[in-house]
C-alpha positions in Angstrom: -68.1 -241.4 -27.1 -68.8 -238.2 -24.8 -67.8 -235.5 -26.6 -68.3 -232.1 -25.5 -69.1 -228.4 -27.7 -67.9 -224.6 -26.6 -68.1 -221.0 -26.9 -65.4 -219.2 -25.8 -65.0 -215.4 -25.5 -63.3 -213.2 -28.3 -62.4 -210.4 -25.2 -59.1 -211.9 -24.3 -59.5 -210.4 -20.5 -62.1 -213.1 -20.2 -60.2 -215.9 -22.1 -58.2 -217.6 -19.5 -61.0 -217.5 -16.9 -62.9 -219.5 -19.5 -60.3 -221.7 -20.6 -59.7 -223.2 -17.2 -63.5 -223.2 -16.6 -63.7 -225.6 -20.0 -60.6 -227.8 -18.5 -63.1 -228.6 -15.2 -65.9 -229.5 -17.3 -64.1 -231.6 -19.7 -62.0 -233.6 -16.5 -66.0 -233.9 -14.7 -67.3 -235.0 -18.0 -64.6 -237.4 -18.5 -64.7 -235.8 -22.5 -63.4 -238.2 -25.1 -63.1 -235.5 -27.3 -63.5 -231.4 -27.5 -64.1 -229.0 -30.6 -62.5 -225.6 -30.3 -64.1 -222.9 -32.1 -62.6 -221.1 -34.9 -59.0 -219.4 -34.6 -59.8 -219.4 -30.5 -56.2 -218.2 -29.3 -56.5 -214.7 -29.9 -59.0 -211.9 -30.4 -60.6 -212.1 -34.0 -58.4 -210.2 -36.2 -59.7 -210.2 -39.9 -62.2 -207.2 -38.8 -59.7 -204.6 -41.3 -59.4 -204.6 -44.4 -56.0 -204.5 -44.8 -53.5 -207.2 -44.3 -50.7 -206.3 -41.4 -47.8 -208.8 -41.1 -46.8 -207.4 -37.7 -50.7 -208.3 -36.7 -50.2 -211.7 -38.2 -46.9 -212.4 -36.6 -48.8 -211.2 -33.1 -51.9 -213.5 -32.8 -49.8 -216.6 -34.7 -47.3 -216.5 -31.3 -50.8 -216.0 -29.4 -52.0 -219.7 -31.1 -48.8 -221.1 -31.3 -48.0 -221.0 -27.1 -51.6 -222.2 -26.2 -51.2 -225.0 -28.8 -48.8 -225.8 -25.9 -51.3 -226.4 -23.2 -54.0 -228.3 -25.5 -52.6 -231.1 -23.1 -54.6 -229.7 -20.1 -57.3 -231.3 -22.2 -56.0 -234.6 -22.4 -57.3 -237.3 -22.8 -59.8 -236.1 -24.5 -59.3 -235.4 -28.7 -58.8 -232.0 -29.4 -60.1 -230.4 -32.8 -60.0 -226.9 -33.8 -58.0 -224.6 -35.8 -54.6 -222.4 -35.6 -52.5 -220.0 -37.6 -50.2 -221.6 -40.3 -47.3 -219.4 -42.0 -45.9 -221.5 -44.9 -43.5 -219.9 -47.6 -44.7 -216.9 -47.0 -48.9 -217.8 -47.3 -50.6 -217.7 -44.6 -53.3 -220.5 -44.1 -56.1 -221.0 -41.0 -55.3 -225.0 -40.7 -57.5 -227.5 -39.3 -56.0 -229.8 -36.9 -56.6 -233.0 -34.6 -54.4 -233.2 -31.3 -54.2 -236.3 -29.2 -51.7 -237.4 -25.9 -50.8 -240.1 -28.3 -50.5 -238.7 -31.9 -49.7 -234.6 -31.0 -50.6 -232.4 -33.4 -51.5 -233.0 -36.7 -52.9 -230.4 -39.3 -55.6 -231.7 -41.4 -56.9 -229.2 -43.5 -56.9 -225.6 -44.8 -60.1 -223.9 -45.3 -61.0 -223.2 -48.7 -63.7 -220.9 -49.0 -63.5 -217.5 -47.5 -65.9 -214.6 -46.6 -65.1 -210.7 -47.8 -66.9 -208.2 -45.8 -67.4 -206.1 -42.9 -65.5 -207.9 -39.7 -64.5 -210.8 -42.3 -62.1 -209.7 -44.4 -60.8 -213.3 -44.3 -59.9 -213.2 -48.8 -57.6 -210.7 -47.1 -55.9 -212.1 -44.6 -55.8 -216.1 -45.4 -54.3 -217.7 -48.5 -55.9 -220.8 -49.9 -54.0 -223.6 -50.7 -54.9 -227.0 -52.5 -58.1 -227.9 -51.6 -58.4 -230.9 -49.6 -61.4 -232.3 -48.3 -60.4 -235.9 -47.3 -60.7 -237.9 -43.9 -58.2 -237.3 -40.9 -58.5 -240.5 -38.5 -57.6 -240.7 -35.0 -58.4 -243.5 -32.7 -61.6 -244.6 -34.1 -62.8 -241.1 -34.7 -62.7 -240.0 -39.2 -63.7 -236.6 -38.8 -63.8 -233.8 -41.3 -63.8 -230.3 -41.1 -65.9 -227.4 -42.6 -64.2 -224.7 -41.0 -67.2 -222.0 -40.5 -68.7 -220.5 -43.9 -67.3 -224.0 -45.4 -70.7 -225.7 -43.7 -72.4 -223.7 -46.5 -71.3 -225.7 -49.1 -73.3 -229.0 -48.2 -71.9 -230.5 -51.3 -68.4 -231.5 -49.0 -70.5 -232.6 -46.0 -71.8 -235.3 -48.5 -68.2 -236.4 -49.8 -67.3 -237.0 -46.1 -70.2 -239.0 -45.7 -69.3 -241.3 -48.8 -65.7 -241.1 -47.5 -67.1 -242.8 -44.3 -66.9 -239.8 -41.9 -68.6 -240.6 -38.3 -68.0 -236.8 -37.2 -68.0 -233.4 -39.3 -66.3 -230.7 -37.3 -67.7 -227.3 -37.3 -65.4 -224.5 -35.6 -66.8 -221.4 -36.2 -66.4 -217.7 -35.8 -70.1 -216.3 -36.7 -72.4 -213.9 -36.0 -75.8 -212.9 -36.5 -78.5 -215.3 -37.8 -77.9 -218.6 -35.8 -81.2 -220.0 -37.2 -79.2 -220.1 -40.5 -76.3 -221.3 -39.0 -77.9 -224.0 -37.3 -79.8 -225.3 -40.6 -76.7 -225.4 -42.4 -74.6 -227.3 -39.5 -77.9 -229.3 -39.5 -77.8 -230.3 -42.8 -74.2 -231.3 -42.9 -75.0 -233.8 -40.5 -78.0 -235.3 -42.9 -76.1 -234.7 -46.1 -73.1 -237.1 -44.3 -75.1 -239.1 -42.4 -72.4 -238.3 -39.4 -72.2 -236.9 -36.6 -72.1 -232.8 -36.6 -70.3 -231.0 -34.0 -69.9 -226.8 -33.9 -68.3 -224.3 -31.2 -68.2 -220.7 -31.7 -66.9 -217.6 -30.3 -68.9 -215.6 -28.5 -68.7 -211.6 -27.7 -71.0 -208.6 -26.8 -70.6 -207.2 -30.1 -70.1 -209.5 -33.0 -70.4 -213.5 -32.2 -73.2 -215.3 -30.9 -71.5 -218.4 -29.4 -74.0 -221.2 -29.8 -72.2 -224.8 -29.7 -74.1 -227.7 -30.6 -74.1 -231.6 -31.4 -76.3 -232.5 -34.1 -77.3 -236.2 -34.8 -76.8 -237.8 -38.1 -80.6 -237.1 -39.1 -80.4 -233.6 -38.1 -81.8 -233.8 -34.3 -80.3 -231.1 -32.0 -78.7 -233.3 -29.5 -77.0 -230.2 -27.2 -76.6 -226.4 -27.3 -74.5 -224.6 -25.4 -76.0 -220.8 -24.2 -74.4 -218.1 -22.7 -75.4 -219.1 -19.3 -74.0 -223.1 -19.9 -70.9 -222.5 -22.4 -69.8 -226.0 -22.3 -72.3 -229.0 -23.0 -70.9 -232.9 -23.1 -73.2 -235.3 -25.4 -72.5 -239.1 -25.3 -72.6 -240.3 -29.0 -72.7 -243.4 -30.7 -70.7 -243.6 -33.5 -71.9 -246.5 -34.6 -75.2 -244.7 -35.6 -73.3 -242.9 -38.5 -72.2 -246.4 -40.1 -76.2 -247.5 -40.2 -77.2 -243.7 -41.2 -74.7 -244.2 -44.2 -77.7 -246.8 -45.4 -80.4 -244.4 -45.4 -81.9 -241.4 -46.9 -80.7 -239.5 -48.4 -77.5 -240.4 -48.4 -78.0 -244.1 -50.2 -79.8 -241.6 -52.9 -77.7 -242.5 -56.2 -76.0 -239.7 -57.7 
């Protein structure tokens, strides 16, 4: 399976330049599948501490028309995440989007930051925690939606679920050394395939996409100068990595 990593800008002048350059790569890399980064539709929002429904309302209509176009993609499998309102919570959902299946939502991160430019305990609501397989095609993928990687404990429950692909969309910043061990573990905790794109800015977000290899081996990295990298995997290597250490270490 080709499947291809991102960052994408948080200035929104730049956005739709970027979009359409990540349409050409994914149509001359015939991608079988794509991960978004974090919340990519709008400019990132949780930077106040202070929760504003008219913000809210703003940048879930940004996500909600480009959710539209996730077809220029197609064929390719689409993952990322968008802005949920339910009964009155509000909920960063994790989805898979296919020609064939359309949207579906798959999970709601769980574990939030609360500090300066994340004021995410703010702004999000949590809602039962779910950590199970979403399947599409022959791809069971499971999300850690950004800080959620730090919690390798769930990157080993996918693995015993049988998960080929752990999905890493991310809005970070800073130390991508520590990013990159994290996503890195994930991948051997699972023994599947790890896959992260990020936003990328001049001030806050470092961008850095990558493919990681169920033993931890850096496969692809995106960079500022090549935002858009296409790996071919075989997911069959996750099935025989579920047999190895550490992950056939008894708990």
């Amino acid at each position: 399976m080709k499947v291809t990593v991102c960052e994408l800008p948080d200035e929104r002048e730049a956005f739709p330049s970027a979009w359409k350059d990540l349409i050409t790569h994914i149509k001359e890399q015939k991608s079988e599948l794509v991960l978004l980064p974090e919340l990519p539709f709008s400019a990132w929002f949780p930077r106040t501490p202070q929760f504003d429904a008219e913000i809210w309302r703003k940048v879930q209509q940004e996500h909600e028309r480009m959710m539209t176009q996730l077809s220029d993609l197609a064929p390719a499998i689409v993952l990322g995440t968008t802005l949920i309102t339910e009964n009155g919570h509000h909920f960063n959902r994790g989805f898979i989007w296919s020609s064939q299946t359309g949207f579906q939502g798959v999970h709601d991160k769980y574990y939030f930051p609360n500090e300066e430019d994340f004021y995410e305990q703010i702004w999000f609501d949590r809602n039962e925690e779910d950590f199970s397989l979403a399947h599409v095609q022959d791809v069971a993928a499971g999300f850690l939606i950004c800080t959620e990687v730090m919690f390798t404990e769930r990157a080993r429950s996918y693995g015993k679920q049988g998960a080929n692909i752990v999905a890493v969309p991310r809005a970070s910043c800073l130390n991508f050394e520590r990013w990159l061990v994290a996503i890195r573990m994930a991948a051997i905790s699972s023994g599947a395939f790890a896959l992260s794109s990020n936003r990328v800015s001049s001030d806050l977000f470092i961008g850095r996409g990558v493919v990681v290899s169920p033993d931890g081996d850096v496969l692809a990295s995106t960079s500022r100068q090549n935002p858009f990298v296409t790996a071919e995997i075989d997911l069959t290597e996750s099935t025989r990595a579920k047999k190895t250490y550490p992950r056939d270490v008894l708990e």
